[in-house]
N, C-alpha and C positions, 0 to 999 in steps of 0.2 A: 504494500500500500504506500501513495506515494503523499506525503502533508506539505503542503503550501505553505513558503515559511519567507514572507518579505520578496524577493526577489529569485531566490534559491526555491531546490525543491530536494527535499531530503527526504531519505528511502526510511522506514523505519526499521527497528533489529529486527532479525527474526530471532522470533522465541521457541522453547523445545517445544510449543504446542505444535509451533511449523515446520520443523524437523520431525516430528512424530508422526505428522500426515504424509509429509514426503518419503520418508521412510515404511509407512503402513504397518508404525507399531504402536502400544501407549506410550503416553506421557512416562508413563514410571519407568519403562524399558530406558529411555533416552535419558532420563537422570540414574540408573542404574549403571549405565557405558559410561559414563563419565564421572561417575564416585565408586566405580571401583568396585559394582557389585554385581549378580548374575545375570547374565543376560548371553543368550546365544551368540557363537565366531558371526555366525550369518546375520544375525538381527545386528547386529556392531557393527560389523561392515556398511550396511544398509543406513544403517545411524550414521559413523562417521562418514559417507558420502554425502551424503542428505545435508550432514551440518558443515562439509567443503561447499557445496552448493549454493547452499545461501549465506555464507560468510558469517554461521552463528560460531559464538562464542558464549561459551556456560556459565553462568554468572557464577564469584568466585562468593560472597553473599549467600549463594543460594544453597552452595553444593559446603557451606562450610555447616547450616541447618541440619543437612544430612546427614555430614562425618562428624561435625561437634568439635573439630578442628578450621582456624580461619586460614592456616599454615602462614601466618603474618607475626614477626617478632617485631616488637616498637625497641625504640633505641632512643633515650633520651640522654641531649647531653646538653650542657649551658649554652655554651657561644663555639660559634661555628668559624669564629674567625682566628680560631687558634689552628695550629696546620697541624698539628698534632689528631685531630679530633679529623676529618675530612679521611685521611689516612687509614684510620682504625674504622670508619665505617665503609670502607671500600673493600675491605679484606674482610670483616663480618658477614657484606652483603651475597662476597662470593663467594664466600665457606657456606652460609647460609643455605645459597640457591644449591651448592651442590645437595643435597637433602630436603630441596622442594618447597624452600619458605624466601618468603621473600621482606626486606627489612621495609618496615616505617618508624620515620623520623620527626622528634618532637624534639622540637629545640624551644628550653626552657625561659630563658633568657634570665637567669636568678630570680623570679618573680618568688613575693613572700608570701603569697599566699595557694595553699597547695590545694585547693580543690578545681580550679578548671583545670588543671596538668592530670590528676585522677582520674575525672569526669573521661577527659581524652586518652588514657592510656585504657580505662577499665571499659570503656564504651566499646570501644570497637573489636571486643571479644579476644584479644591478642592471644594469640599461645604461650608466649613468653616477653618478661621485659627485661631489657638490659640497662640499668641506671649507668653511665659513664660522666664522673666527677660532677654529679649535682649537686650544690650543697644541701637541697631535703631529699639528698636520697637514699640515706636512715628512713627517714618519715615514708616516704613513696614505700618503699621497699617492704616496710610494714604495712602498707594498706595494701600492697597486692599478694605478702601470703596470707591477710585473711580473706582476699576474696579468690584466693586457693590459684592465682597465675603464678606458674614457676618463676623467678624472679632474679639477677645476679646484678651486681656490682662488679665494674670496671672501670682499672685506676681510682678505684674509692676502696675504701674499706666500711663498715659499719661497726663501730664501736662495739657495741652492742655483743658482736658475733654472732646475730641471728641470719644473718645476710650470706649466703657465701661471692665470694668476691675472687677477682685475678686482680693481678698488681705487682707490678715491678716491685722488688724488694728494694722499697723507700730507704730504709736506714741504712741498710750497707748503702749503698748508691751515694745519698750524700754526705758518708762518713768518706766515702773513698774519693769527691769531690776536695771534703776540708784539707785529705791527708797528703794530693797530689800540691794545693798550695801550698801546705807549711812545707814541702819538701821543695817546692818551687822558689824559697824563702820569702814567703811572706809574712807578714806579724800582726797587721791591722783590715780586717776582714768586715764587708757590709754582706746583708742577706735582703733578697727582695722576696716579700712573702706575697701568698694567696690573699685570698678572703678567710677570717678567723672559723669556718666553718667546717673547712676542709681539710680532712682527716693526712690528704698526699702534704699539704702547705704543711701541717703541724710535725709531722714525723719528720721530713725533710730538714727543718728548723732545728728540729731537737738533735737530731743526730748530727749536723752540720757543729751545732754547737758544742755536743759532747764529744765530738773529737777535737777541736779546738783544746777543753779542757783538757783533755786526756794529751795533748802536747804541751801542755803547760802554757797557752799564748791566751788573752782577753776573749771574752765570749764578743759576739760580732754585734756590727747596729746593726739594728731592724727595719725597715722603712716595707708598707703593704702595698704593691702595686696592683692588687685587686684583682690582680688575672689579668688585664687589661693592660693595651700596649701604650694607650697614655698614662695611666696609672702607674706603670714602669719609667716613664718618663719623669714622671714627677719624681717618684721614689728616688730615684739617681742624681738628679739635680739636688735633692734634700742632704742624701746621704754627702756628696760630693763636697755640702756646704758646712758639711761636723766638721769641728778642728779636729785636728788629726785623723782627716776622712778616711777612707778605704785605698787601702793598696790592691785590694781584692776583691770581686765582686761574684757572688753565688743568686743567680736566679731559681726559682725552684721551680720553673718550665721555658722551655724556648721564648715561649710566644712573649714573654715578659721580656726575656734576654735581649731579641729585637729590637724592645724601646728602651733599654739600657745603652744598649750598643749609639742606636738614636743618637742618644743624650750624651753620651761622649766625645761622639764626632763632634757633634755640635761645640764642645766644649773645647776641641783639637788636640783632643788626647786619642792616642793611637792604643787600641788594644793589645795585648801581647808585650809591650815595649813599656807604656806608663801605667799602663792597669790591666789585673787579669780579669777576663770576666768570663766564667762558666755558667752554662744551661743545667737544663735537665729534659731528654726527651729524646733529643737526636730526629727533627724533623726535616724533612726530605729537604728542604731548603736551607739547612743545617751548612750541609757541604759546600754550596754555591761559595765561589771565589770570594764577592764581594760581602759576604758575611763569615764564613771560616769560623764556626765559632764552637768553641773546646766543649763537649757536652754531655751529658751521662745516657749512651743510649737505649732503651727501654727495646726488650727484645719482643716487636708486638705480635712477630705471627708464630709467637710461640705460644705469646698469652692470646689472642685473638683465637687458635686451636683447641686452647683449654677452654676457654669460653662458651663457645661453638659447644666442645664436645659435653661441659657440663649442663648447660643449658638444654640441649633436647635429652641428655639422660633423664632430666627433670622432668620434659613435657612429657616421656615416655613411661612416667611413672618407676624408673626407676632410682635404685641409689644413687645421690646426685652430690657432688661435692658439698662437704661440710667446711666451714670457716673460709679463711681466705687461701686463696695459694700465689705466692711469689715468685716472684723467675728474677734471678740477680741478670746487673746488666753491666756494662762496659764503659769505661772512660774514654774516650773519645777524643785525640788531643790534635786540635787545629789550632790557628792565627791567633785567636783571641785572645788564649793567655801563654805566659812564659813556657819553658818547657823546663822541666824536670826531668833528674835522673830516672833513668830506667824504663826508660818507651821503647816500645816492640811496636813495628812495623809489620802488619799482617799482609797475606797474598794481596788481598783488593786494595793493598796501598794506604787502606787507614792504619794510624798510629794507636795506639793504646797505650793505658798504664792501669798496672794493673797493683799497683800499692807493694 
């Protein structure tokens, strides 16, 4: 049937009511061939030609009624403009699809109030959700095991422990950041933090500073760049402005590090040379010449496999990981800061140090 629509004339779907006449079977035969239930080699064939013919496609709503399955995982994560976060849903989406589900994406924007982000995760029947660095994704986490959707945290952890979670092993990582400057000789160390809610900012912090202690040199200034790459901007400028500023600067993700890096140019201080300044993340733009920036790199398609794999043991009703699990990562030594003893230069040419 053809509807008259302004200037255009647009054909309408065919539905399996019109594939089941063309075909010359019922209705319930042509939703049986397409969720995977009984239905004759010959009645199938007849079906799947019927539905080549008229360019039907099976609503994935419809057939999710049937199996009780939407085969749809949400993936919420704050801000999208960190290059870290683009990356790790890219490699979710195609681990995902090999096992027949496909990702949607909720990007949170730190809002403080958690019930349209709920409404939107729990509305659209998801098979699973994966929280990646929310700061309520404690809170999330607990409103979707009690409405019984398997649920993981990545790069977060939940306090808690009720949550299971992937996560680069935060404390080694920024313990083996603080340990490569003091051997770098430095003595006077700035840290740029997250937002106070997040569990990655806080661990990173601590351990940054307890290896500080544990060399016997000052615990470091603090300054919160919020996540945010002006945020990092300011924090740098601040830090920059302490008497006796920072010889050394520890970001506690790339995307900060960026507007660190910013802020220094700006200021004609040459990284590597009058100031070190390391990440944490190692994102793909990491490498690029004109940033070269030293960085702790987070091994993701090892945790992005774990993930993956804990996540449908859960939807499968099976035993599904318990607490967090961590995968240590690598120091990563580019331009940005001095170099210290004992870097290994690996086959693809990056340098490491490995403390």
């Amino acid at each position: 049937m053809e509807v008259p629509k302004g200037d255009r004339t647009l054909k309408a779907r065919a539905t399996g009511s019109d594939v089941a006449r063309l075909a010359g079977v019922s209705k319930s035969a042509v939703s049986r061939a397409f969720t995977g239930g009984l239905v004759s080699e010959e009645a199938r064939l007849r079906i799947l030609d019927a539905a080549q013919r008229l360019k039907y496609r099976p609503s994935n709503t419809a057939r999710s009624l049937t199996t009780q399955r939407s085969r749809m995982i949400g993936i919420a994560v704050t801000h999208l403009d960190n290059q870290y976060y683009p990356e790790v849903i890219e490699k979710f989406s195609d681990r995902f699809a090999q096992s027949g589900y496909r990702l949607l994406l909720f990007v949170t924007h730190g809002e403080a109030d958690l019930d349209p982000m709920l409404d939107e995760l729990l509305g659209y029947g998801l098979d699973g959700v994966i929280l990646a660095s929310s700061s309520l994704a404690s809170r999330v986490a607990a409103e979707c095991r009690e409405a019984n959707v398997p649920v993981l945290m990545f790069n977060n952890i939940d306090p808690s422990g009720a949550t299971p979670g992937i996560s680069a092993d935060e404390s080694a990582g920024a313990a083996l950041v603080a340990r490569y400057l003091v051997a770098a000789g430095h003595e006077r160390f700035g840290v740029i933090t997250g937002v106070t809610q997040s569990s990655a900012s806080i661990t990173r912090l601590a351990s940054f500073r307890q290896a500080l202690y544990a060399a016997g040199l000052p615990p470091p200034k603090v300054r919160s760049g919020k996540y945010t790459f002006e945020g990092a901007i300011a924090a740098t400028h601040a830090l920059l402005d302490e008497s006796a500023a920072p010889d050394a600067l520890f970001c506690v993700n790339d995307h900060m590090t960026l507007g660190a890096l910013h802020a220094l140019r700006d200021r004609g201080m040459v990284p590597g040379h009058d100031i070190s300044l390391v990440g944490f993340d190692n994102v793909a733009i990491a490498r690029w010449p004109v940033f070269s920036l030293t960085t702790l790199a987070q091994p993701v398609d090892h945790m992005v496999d774990a993930g993956c794999s804990a996540l449908l043991q859960a939807i499968a009703g099976r035993p599904a990981l318990e607490g967090t699990q961590t995968f240590p990562g690598e120091l990563i030594v580019r331009g940005s800061a001095r170099i210290a003893p004992g870097i290994l230069t690996l086959e693809s040419g990056e340098r490491v140090w490995r403390g």
